[in-house]
C-alpha positions in Angstrom: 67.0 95.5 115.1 65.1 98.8 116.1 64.8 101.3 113.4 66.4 104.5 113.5 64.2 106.7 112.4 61.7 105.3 115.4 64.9 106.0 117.8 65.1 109.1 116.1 61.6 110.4 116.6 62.2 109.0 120.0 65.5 110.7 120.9 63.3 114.0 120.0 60.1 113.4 122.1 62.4 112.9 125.1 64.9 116.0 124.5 62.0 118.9 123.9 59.4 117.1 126.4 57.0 118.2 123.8 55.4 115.7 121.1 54.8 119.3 118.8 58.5 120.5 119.6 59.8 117.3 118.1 58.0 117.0 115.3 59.0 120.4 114.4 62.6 119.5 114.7 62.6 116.2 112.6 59.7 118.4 110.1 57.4 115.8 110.4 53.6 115.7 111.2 52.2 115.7 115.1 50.5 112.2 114.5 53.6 110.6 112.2 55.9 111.1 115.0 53.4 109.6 117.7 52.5 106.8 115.7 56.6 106.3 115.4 57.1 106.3 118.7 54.1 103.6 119.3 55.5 101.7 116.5 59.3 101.8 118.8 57.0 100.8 122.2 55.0 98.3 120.2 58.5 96.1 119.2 60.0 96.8 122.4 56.9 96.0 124.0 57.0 98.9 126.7 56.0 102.1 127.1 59.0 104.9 126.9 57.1 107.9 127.1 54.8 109.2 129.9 52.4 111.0 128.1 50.3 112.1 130.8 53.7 114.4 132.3 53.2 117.7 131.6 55.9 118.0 129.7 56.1 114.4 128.6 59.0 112.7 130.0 60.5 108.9 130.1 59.3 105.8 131.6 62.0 104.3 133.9 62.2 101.8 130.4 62.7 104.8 128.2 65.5 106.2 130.4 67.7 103.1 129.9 66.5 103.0 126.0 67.7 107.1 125.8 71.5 106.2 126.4 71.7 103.5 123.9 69.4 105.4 121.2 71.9 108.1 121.5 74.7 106.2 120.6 73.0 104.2 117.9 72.0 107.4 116.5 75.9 108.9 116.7 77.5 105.5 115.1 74.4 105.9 112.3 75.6 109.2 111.5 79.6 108.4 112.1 78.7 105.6 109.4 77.3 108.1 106.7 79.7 110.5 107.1 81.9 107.9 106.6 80.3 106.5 103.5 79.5 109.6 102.0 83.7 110.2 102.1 85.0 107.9 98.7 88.7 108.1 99.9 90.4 104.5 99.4 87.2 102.8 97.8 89.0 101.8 95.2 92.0 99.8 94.2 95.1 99.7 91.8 96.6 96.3 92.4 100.8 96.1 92.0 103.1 93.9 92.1 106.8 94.3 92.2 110.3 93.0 92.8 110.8 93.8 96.5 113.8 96.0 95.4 111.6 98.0 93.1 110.2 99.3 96.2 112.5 101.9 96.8 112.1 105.7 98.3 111.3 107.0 95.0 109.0 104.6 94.3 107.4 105.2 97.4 107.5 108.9 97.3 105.6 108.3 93.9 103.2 105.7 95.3 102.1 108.5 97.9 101.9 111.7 95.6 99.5 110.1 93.6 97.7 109.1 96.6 97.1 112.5 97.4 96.5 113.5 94.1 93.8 110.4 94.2 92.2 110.5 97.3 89.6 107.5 96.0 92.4 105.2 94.9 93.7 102.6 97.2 97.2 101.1 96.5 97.2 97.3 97.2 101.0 96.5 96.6 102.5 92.8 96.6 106.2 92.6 96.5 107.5 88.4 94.9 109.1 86.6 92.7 109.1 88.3 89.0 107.7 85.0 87.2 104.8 84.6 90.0 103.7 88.2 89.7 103.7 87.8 85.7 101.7 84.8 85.9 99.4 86.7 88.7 99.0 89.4 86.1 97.9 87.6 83.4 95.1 85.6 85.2 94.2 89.4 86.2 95.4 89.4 89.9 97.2 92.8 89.4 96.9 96.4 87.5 100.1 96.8 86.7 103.5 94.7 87.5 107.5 95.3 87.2 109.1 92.2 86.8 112.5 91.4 86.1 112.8 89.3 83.1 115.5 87.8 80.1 113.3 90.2 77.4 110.4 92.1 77.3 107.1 90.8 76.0 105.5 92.9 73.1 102.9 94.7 75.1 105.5 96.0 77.9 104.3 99.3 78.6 108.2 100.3 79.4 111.4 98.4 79.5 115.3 99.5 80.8 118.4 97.0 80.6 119.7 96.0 84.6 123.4 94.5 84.3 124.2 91.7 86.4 127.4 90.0 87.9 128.6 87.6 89.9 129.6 88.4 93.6 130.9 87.0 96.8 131.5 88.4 100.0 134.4 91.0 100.3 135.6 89.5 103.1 136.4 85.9 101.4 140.1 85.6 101.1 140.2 82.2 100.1 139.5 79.7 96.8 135.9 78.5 96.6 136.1 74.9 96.4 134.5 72.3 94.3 131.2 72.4 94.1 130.9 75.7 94.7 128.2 77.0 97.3 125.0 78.8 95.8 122.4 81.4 97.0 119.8 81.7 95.1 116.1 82.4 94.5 113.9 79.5 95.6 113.0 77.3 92.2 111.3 79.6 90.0 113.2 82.6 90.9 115.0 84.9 88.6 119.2 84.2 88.1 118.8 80.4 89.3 118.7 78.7 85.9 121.2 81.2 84.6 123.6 80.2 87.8 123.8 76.3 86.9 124.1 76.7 83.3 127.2 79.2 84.0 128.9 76.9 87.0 128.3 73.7 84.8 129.8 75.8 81.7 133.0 76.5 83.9 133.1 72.5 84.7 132.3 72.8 88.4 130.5 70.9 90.3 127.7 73.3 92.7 124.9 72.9 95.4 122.7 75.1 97.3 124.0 76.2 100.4 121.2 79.3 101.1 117.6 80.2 99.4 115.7 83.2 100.1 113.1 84.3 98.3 114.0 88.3 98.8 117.0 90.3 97.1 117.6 92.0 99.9 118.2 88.2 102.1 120.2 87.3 99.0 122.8 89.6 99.4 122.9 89.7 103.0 123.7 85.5 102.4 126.8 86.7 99.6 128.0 89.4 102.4 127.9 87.0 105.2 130.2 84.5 102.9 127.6 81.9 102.6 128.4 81.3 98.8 128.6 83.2 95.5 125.8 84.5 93.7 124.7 86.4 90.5 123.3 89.7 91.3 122.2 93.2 89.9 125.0 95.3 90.0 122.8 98.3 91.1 121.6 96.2 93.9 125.4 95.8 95.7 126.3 99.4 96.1 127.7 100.3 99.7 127.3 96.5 100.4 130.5 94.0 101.5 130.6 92.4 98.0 133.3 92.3 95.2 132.9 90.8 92.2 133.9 87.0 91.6 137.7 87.3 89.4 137.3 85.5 86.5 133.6 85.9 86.0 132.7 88.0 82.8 129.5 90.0 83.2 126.3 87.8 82.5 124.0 89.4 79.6 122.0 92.0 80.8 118.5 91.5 82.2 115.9 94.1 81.4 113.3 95.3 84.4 109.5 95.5 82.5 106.4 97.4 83.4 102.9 96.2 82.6 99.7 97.9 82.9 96.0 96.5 81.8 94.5 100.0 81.5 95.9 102.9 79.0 93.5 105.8 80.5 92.7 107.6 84.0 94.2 107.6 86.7 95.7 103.7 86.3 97.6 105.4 83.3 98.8 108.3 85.2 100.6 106.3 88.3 101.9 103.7 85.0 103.5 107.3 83.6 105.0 108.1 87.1 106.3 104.3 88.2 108.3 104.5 84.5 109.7 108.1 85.4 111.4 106.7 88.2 112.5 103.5 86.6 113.8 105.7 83.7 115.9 107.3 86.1 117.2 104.5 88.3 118.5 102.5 84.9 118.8 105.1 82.3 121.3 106.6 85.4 122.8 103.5 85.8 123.6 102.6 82.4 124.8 106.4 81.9 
């Protein structure tokens, strides 16, 4: 690897023509800058200087060396500048619902990027019992999760109701068992289906599983099968609510955070405004 500053003192020597010129520009000493250059000729093993040119010029080896040591030189500097800059070096780890992520959210996420210029946001969108779990072993920052009650060290908690749907357009019975779509094992509502299908003595299977809200509703709209939803999540979509269902007992949607200072606790303050206002709204 040829050192810079020998490419440097190099780069010099070549551009005034004059060993004393160049040491002037790089503030160095007559002799430290010739015994840099000999230093660069000795690894390269080649002369790249014709000292006996009055003024000093390159050796036909030194003129292909000047192109390259130029653009070493540049992508050196690019690199410090670069370096010196602490924008995105580090990062607040999140995990959410995927329906968490919404424009406010968003919006939120980037004013405090802004406002942070050193922060980077690493977001991960799952299932609410995975990201839990991730949290705990320290995977994540902070985490919303969707959940049947908060723990005690919830940093912010709102109620989310929840129903049961099915496609608009279904004009007929659903018959016996009844088709599911759900969350894949694991996933928030599936437990709380069965119990509530076996409860009504009917038999059920899965007919769709997708592990995003958004391809869970899509499924009910499309008539694939009944489901149990947040309410807030089937506004403007082609979903009624199943007759003879009473509304399930509310979930509540929890935030987490590790740290309680800086700027971690100043995107946790934030994230909670705009879940205040999405449930607090919603319930209103």
């Amino acid at each position: 690897m040829l050192d810079p500053r020998l490419l440097r003192a190099f780069v010099a020597i070549a551009d005034t023509g004059s060993f004393t010129q160049a040491a002037d520009r790089l503030h160095m000493t007559q002799s430290t800058i010739s015994q840099q250059l000999g230093r660069l000729e000795q690894a390269i093993g080649r002369d790249l200087i014709d000292r006996t040119a009055r003024p000093v010029q390159p050796t036909a080896s030194g003129e292909r060396l000047l192109g390259h040591a130029r653009r070493i030189l540049s992508l050196q500097q690019e690199a410090e500048v670069l370096l010196a800059d602490p924008v995105g070096t580090a990062a607040i780890r999140i995990g959410v619902p995927d329906d968490v992520v919404t424009l406010a959210m968003t919006r939120t996420f980037a004013s405090f990027s802004e406002q942070h210029r050193e922060m980077r946001l690493d977001v991960t969108t799952g299932l609410s019992r995975d990201l839990t779990r991730r949290f705990r072993n320290g995977e994540f920052d902070i985490i919303i999760v969707k959940e049947p009650t908060a723990s005690a060290d919830h940093r912010a908690t709102f109620p989310e109701a929840i129903g049961w749907f099915e496609s608009s357009d279904n004009s007929r019975p659903w018959p016996d068992p009844v088709p599911l779509v759900a969350f894949p094992p694991g996933g928030l509502y599936r437990e709380t289906m069965f119990e509530r299908i076996e409860r009504e003595q009917r038999g059920w299977y899965i007919a769709f599983t997708a592990s995003s809200l958004q391809s869970v509703v899509v499924a009910v709209e499309a008539g694939l099968g009944l489901s149990l939803l947040p309410i807030g999540a089937t506004a403007g979509r082609r979903v009624r609510r199943l007759a003879g269902f009473d509304q399930e007992p509310a979930m509540v949607v929890s935030l987490y955070s590790w740290e309680r200072s800086g700027a971690v606790e100043a995107l946790v303050a934030a994230m909670t405004a705009v879940l205040a206002d999405r449930f607090q709204h919603a319930g209103a």
